[in-house]
C-alpha positions as CSV (number, residue, x, y, z in Angstrom):
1,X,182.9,15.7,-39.8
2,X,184.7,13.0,-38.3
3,X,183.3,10.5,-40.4
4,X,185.4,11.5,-43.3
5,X,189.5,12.0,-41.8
6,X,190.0,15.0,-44.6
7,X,186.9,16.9,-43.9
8,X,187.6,20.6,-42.1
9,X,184.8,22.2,-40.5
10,X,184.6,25.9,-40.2
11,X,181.9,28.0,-37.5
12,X,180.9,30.8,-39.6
13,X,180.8,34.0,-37.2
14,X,177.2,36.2,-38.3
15,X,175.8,34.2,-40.9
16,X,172.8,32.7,-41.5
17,X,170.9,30.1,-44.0
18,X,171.5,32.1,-47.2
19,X,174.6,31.6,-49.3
20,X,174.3,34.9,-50.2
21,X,175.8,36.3,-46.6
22,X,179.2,37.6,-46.7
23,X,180.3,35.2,-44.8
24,X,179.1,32.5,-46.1
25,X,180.0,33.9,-49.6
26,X,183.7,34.2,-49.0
27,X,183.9,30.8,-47.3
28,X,181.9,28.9,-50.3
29,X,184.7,30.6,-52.4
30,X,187.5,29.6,-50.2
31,X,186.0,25.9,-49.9
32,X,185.8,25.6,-53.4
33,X,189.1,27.0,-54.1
34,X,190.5,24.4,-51.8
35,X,188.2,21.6,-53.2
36,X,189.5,22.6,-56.9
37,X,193.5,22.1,-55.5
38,X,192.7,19.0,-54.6
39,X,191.0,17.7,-57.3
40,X,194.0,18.8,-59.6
41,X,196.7,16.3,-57.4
């Protein structure tokens, strides 16, 4: 994380190993939202 000055890093509250978690499911949509705004500038 503070390797690269951009990175974010987010605690995920109740999740697991699985990308299918609610959690972890709405913040690999948010991180990819993000990640697609920046590619774009």
């Amino acid at each position: 994380h503070h390797a690269w000055p951009v990175s974010e890093l987010h605690i995920i509250r109740d999740a697991g190993h699985s990308g299918g978690e609610a959690g972890n499911i709405d913040a690999l949509v948010r991180a990819t939202r993000t990640m697609a705004i920046r590619l774009e500038e």
